[in-house]
N, C-alpha and C positions, 0 to 999 in steps of 0.2 A: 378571591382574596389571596394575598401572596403572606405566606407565614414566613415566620425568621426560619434559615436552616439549623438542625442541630449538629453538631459537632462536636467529636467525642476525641478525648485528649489523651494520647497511648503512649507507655514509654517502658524500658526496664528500671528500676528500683533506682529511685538516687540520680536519673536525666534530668530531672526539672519539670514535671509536669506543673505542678502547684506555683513555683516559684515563675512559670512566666505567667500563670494565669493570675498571678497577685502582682504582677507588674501591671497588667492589662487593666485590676480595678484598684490600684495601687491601695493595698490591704496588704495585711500581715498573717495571714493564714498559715502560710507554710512556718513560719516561725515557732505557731500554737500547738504544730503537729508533733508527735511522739515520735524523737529520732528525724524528724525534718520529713518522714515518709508519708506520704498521705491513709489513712484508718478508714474513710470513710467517701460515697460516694455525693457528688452534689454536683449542682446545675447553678451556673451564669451567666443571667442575658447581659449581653453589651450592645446598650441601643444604636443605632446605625447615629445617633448624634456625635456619641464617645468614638464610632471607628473611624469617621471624618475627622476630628479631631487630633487623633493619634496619626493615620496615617498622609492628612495633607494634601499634598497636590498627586498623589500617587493617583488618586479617585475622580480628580479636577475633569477628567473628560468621559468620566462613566455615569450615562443616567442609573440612580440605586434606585432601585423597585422594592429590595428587601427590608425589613423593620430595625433587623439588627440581625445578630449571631448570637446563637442559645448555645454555650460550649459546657462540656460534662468532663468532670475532674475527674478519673477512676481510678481506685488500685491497680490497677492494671486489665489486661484483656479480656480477666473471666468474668470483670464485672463488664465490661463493654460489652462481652456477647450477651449479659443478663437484658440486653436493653435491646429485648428482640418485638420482631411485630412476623406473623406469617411471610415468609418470603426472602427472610432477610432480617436485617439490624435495623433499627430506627433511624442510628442514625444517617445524617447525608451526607456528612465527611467526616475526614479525623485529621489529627495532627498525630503525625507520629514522633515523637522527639528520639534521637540518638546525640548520644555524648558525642562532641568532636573527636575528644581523646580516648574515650572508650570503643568507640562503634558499634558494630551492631553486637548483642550480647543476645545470652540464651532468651530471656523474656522478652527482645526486639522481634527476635524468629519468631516467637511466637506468636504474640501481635500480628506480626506481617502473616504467618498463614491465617489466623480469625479474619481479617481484615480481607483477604485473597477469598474465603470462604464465605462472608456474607457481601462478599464484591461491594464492597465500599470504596470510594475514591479516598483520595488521603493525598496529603505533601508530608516531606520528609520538613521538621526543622533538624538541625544542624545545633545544637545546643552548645554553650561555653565557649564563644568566639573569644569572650575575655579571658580567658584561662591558655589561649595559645598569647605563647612566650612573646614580650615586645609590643604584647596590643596595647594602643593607648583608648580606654573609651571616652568617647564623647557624648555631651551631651543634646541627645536626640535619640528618636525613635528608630531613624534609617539607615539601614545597614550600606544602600549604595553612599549616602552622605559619608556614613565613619569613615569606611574602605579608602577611599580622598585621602586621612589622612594619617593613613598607617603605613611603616618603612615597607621599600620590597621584600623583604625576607619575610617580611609576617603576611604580604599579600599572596607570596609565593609558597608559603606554608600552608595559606586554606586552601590553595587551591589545589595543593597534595592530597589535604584531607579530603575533600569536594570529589578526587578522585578514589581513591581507597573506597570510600563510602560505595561512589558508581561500583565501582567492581564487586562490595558484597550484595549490592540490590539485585545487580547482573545474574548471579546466581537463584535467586529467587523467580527470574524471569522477569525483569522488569527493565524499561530502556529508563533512564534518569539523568537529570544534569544539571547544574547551577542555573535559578528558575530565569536569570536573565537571558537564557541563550534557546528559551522555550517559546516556540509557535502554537502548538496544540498540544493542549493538558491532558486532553484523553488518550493522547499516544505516549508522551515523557513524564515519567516522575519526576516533581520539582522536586528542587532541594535549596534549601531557604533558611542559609548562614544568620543565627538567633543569639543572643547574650539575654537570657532568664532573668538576668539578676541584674542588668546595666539601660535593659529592654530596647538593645539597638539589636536592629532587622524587624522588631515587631510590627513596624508597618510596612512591611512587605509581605510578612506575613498574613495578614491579617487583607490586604489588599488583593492577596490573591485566592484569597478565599470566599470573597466578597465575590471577584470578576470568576471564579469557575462556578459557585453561587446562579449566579443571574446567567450564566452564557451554558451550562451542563444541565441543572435541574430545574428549570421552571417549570415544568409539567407536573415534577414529583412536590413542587412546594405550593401547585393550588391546591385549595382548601376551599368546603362550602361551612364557612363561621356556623351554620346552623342545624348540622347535620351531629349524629352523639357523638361524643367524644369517646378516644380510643386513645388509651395510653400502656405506660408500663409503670410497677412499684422499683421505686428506686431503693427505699430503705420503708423498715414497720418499726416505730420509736415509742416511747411512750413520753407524752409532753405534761408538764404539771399544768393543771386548768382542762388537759382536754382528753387525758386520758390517753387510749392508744392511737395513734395518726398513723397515715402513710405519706409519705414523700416521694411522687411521680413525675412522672413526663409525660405531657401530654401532645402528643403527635400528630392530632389531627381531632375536627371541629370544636367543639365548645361547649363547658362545663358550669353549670349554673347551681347554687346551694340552693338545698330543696329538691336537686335531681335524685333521682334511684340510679343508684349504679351497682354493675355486679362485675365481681371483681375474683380471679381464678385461682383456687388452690387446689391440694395435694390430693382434695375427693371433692365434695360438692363445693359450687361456685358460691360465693357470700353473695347475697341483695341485702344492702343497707341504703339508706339518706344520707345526701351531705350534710354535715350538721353545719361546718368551718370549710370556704377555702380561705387559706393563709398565701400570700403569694408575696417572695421578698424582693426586698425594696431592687432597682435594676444594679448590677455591680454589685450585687453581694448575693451570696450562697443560698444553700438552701437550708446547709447544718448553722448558720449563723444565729446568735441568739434574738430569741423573741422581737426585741424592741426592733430588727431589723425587717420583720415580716408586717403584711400589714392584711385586715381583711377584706375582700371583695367579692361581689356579686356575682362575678362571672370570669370565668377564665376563658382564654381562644387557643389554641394550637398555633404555635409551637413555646410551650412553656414548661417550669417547673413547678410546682403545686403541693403545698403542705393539706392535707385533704382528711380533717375531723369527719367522725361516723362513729354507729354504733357497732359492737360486732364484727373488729378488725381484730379478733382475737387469731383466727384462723389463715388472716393475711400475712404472703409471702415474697420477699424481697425476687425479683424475677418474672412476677405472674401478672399476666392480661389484665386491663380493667378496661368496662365499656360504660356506658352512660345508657341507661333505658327509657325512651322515648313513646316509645310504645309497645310491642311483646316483650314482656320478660321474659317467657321461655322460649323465644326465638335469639332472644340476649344469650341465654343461658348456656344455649347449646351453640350457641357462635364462639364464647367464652373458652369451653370442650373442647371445641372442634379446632380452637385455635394453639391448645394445651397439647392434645395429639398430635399435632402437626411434626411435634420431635418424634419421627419413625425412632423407635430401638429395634434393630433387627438382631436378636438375642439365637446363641447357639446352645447345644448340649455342655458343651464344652467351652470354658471362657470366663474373665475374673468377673467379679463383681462390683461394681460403681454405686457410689454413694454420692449425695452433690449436694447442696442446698439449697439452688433453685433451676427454674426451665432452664432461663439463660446457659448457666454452669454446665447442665447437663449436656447439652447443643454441642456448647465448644470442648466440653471434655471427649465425647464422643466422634466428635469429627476428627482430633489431635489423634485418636487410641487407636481407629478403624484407618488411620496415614499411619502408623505403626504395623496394621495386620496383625492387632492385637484383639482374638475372639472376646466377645463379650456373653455371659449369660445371664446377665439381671443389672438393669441399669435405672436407679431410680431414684428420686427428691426423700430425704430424709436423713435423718443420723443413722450410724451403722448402730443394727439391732443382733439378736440374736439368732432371728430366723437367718440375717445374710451370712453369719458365721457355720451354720447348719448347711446352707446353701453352698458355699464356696468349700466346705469340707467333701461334700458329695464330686466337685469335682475330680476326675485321675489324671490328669497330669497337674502333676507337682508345682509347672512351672505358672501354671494359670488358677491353680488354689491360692488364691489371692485376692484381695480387696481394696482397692483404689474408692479414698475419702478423701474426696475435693470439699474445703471450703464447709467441711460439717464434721460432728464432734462422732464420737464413737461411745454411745453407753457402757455404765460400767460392769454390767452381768456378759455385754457381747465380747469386751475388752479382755475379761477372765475369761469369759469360753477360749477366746480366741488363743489364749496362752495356753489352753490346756489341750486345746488339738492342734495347736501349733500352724497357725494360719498369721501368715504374715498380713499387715494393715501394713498400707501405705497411705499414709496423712497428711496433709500439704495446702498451703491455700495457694498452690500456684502449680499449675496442671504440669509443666514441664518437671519443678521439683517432682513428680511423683513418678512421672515415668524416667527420672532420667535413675531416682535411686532403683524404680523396679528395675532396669534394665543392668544398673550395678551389680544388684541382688542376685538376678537370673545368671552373670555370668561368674559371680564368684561361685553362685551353688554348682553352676557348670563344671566350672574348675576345681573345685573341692570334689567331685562325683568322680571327674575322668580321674582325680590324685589318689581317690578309694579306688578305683577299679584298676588303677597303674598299681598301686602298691600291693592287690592282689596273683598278679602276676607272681612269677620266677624272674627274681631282677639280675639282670648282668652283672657279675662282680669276678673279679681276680683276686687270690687272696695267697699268700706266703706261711708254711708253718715255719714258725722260728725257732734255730736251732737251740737248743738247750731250754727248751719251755715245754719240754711233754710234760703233763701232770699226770695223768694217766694212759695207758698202751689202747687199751680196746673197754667196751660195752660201758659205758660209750667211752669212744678215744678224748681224751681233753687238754688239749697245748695253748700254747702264745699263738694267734697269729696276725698278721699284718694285713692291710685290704690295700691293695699296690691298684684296683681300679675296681671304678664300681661301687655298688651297694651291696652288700652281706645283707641279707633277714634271713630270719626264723624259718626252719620248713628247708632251706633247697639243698636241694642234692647236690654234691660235689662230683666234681672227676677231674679225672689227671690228665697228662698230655698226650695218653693217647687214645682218650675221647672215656676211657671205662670209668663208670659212677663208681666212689668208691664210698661213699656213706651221707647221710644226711645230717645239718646240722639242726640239733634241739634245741641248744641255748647261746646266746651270747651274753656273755656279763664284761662291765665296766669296772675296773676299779670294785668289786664283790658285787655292781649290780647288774640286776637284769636287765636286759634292753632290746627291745624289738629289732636293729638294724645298726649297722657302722659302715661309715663311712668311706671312702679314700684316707688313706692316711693315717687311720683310726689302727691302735696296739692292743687285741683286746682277746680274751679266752673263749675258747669255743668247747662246744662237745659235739662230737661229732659221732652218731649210731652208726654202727654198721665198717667206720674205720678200723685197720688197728696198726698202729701207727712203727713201722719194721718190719714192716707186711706189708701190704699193699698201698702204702703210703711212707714216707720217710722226712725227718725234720730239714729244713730249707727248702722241700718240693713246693712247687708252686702248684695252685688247682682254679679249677674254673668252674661257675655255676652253670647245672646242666638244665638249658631250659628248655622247655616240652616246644617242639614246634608250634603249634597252637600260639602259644605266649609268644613266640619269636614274633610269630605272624601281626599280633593283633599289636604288640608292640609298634614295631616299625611300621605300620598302616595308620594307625589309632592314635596313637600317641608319640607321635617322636619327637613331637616340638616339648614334649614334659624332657626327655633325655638329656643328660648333660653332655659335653665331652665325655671326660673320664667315662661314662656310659658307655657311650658309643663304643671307645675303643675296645672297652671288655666285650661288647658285643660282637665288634668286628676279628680280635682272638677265638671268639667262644664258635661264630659262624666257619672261620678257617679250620680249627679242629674236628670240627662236624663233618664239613664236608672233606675230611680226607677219605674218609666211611663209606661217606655218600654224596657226593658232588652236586645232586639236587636237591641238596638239604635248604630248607628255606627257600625252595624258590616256589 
C-alpha cells in the first residue's frame, strides 16, 4: 500500500507558512492566529481529489498512485525536527518558503541546515510574488498562466530575485533554479515563484511535489496497513469530554481503538489503550475545533490523529509512540532504544542544554556541536536547580552557561542562578540563543581585554601649566593639561630626557576625584616624589613612563583597543626610551 507523503512547511517568522496553507484549504486560520504568527503545531491532508483540482492539466499526463499530501504547519525548525523517527525526520519533504523581498533570513539558515541534517528533500517556494511592484494578480492557481500577463519590468524583476535567491542557496552548497528550467530534482533545487495570499503558483507547487512524490520516494511510502503503527506526538492538550489527548502523526502502519500503545517519555515509557481516535475532517487541521474532528475505528499511515487514553499524564510533545501487537516489552524497549538514539556526547567542560522535547534536543545539539560549542549535560526538562549547581562547577567563564530552548526555567533555579551569577539563555528559537550567547561571549571578551588594558601604564603626554602650581613638593600639586593620551592613577611620570621624576596620586575635576583624563582634559594633579623648580618646572612637558612589560603586551595584545592620540604618546614615549637604549621595546 502507497500512503500520502508528509510534508513539513519551514519558513522564518512572517514568510507565509499558514497563509499559503489556508489558501490550499481555503480556511482562515492564519487570521485566528496571535499577531498573524502561527502558536501551534498541526497536520493537513489534502486529498489527491483537491490537488487535481487546484492544479489542472499540470498532472493531466501523470498516473497518481499517491492518496493525497499530508503537509504539517510548524512554528518553525525546532518543531520540524520534534517530528523525528530513528534515522532521520518523518518527514518526506518540505516546503521551505522564503519572502521574495526578504530572502533568506537568520531562521531560513536555520531551517536549511535541520533540513541538510536529517537530509530531507525540499523545494524552495518563493513567497509574495504579489507584493513585487506592478504585479497584477489574476485569478488562478498558476503562476506560469499569471506570468502571461504581467509587464516586463515585473517579469524581469522576479527573475533578479529568482537569481539573488540562487546565489544565497549557492552558498549553503546547493545547485538551484526557477523549477521550469529543471530536468532532475535530486540534483537542482527548485524554486517555485508563490503568492500565499492571491494562491497563484500553488499549482505548481503542489504539482511538483506530487511528481518528486511518486518518481524519488516510492520505496520510502510503502506501507504494510497491518503492521503497528509508529508515530510521533505532535502536541499533549487537554480536551473538555476527554481529558488529556495527544495529537500525532502517524507514519507508518495502522492504528485501531482498543489497541495498547506505548508511547515514550523522560523515564519510563507509558502502556495505555486507545480510548478515542479523533481524526479531522480532510482540509482542516488538527488544532481545529471539535465539530471538525470526527471518530473512527481505525487509522492507516500517513495521518494526523487526535488519540484519547488513559495516563497521558506523563506524555510529551516530541516523543515515540508505537502500537503493541504482541511483546509489550519488546515495545518497550524499541520505545528506549529509539529515545537514546539522540547520542549526547557530553564533556567535563561545556554549557548546559535544557529542551522540551527529543525532537528539540536533536536539532539544538546538532546547531551547538556546528558552532564547536562543548557541551556537559544536555537534557528534556525545565531548567532546575541541580543544572545551575552543574553549570556553576564549570571554570571557564565563557561556558558557565545554560542554553533553554523551548522550556521554562524554575523559580528556586532562576534565584540560584542570580546569586552565582550564571547566565540563562532562553529562547524558543535555537539561533535566538546562540546568536545572543555569542553577543554575550564577546562583549564579556571585550569588557575583560578593557579591565586588563586599563590595568596597564597607559600612554599619555601631559603639559604642567604655567601659573597653576598649588603646591611645590610632597606631593607636588599644579594645573595640567593631557596634550595626548590617557593620564590614570598610579604612573610614573618623566621628562624629556627619559628621568622618572614622580608619580601621580590623584587627579581631580573641577574638586573631583577621577580615575583618568583624557586628551584635551585641564585638570590638577599631585604628583609624589615631584618638586616642582627642581626637577620639574611650570610649561614642561612629561610623559608616562611605562614598564616595558606594558609596552610589550600593549602593542601585541591590544592595539586595536589604542586610539590615535594613543599611539602618538606611545610612539614619543618609545622615542625617548630608546635614546637610552635603542632596544628598548624590541
Amino acid at each position: 500500500m502507497i500512503r500520502q507523503p508528509i510534508v513539513s512547511v519551514l519558513a522564518h517568522v512572517d514568510h507565509g507558512k499558514t497563509t499559503l496553507l489556508d489558501t490550499i484549504r481555503n480556511s482562515a486560520v492564519a487570521q485566528k492566529e496571535a499577531g498573524g504568527i502561527t502558536q501551534c503545531i498541526d497536520a493537513t491532508e489534502v486529498p489527491i481529489d483537491a490537488i487535481k483540482k487546484i492544479t489542472k492539466n499540470l498532472l493531466k499526463n501523470v498516473k497518481i498512485t499517491i492518496p493525497g499530501l499530508l503537509f504539517i504547519d510548524t512554528p518553525g525548525h525546532e518543531a520540524f525536527s520534534s517530528l523525528r523517527k530513528r534515522g532521520g525526520a518523518i518527514s518526506d519533504l518540505a516546503i521551505l518558503i522564503i519572502d521574495i523581498n526578504q530572502g533568506v533570513q537568520p531562521q531560513t539558515r536555520e531551517s536549511i541546515e535541520i533540513l541538510k541534517t536529517f537530509k530531507v528533500p525540499f523545494v524552495v517556494a518563493l513567497n509574495k510574488i504579489d507584493m513585487i511592484n506592478g504585479w497584477k494578480p489574476q485569478n488562478t492557481y498558476s503562476y506560469l498562466e499569471s506570468i502571461k500577463h504581467q509587464n516586463d519590468f515585473v517579469k524581469e524583476e522576479i527573475q533578479n530575485k529568482v537569481y539573488e535567491i540562487m546565489g544565497e542557496l549557492s552558498s549553503f552548497g546547493f545547485d538551484s533554479d526557477l523549477f521550469t528550467n529543471i530536468s532532475d530534482y535530486t540534483k537542482t533545487l527548485s524554486i517555485i515563484p508563490i503568492s500565499g495570499k492571491t494562491g497563484e503558483g500553488i499549482a505548481e507547487l503542489l504539482a511538483v511535489l506530487v511528481g518528486m512524490a511518486q518518481k524519488y520516494l516510492e520505496n520510502r511510502l510503502e506501507i504494510d496497513p497491518n503492521s503497528e503503527a509508529l508515530g510521533t506526538i505532535l502536541e499533549v492538550k487537554e480536551v473538555k469530554g476527554l481529558g488529556k489527548v495527544i495529537d500525532a502523526i502517524i507514519y507508518d502502519g495502522s492504528l485501531k481503538r482498543g489497541d495498547l500503545i506505548v508511547i515514550g517519555t523522560n523515564d519510563e515509557p507509558i502502556v495505555t489503550k486507545v480510548k478515542a481516535l479523533l481524526k479531522p475532517k480532510p482540509l482542516t487541521e488538527t488544532r481545529e475545533k471539535m465539530i471538525n474532528f470526527r471518530p473512527v475505528d481505525k487509522v492507516v499511515a500517513a495521518c494526523g490523529v487526535r488519540i484519547a487514553a488513559p495516563d497521558l499524564d506523563r506524555a510529551v510533545a516530541g516523543m515515540p509512540l508505537m502500537s503493541a501487537k504482541g511483546d509489550i516489552e519488546k515495545v518497550k524497549e524499541y520505545i528506549k532504544k529509539e529515545i537514546s538514539s539522540v547520542k549526547v556526547d557530553t564533556q567535563e567542560e561545556g554549557v548546559v542544554i535544557k529542551v522540551d522535547t527529543l525532537g528539540s534536543l536533536e536539532a539544538i545539539l546538532s546547531l551547538v556541536r556546528k558552532e564547536n560549542i562543548p557541551i556537559k549535560k544536555a537534557e528534556i526538562g525545565p531548567v532546575s536547580k541541580s543544572d545551575v549547581i552543574t553549570a556553576r562547577n564549570v571554570e571557564d567563564k565563557y561556558l558557565r552557561v545554560i542554553f533553554a530552548f523551548n522550556t521554562q526555567v524554575l523559580p528556586d533555579a532562576k534565584k540560584l542562578a542570580e546569586e552565582f551569577k550564571i547566565k540563562i539563555f532562553r529562547s524558543d528559537v535555537i539561533y535566538k540563543i546562540l546568536e545572543d550567547y555569542e553577543e554575550w561571549k564577546k562583549e564579556e571578551e571585550e569588557r575583560e581585554r578593557k579591565e586588563a588594558m586599563a590595568k596597564l601604564t597607559l600612554p599619555a603626554k601631559i603639559r604642567i601649566l604655567p601659573g597653576y602650581v598649588f603646591r611645590q613638593s610632597k606631593p607636588a600639586v599644579c594645573g595640567i593639561e593631557v596634550l595626548e593620551g590617557k593620564l590614570t592613577k598610579g604612573s610614573k611620570l618623566m621628562n624629556a630626557e627619559g628621568k622618572v621624576i614622580g608619580e601621580v596620586k590623584d587627579i581631580q575635576d573641577q574638586g573631583e576625584s577621577i580615575e583618568s583624563a583624557d586628551k584635551g582634559m585641564k585638570v590638577a594633579i599631585s604628583i609624589e616624589g615631584a618638586v616642582i623648580g627642581r626637577n620639574v618646572d611650570e610649561g614642561e612637558d612629561l610623559w608616562t613612563d611605562i614598564p616595558l612589560d606594558d609596552f610589550k603586551t600593549m602593542t601585541t595584545k591590544y592595539k586595536d583597543l589604542l586610539r590615535d592620540t594613543d599611539l602618538e604618546a606611545l610612539r614619543q614615549i618609545l622615542e625617548l626610551k630608546r635614546k637610552h637604549d635603542p632596544m628598548w621595546g624590541l
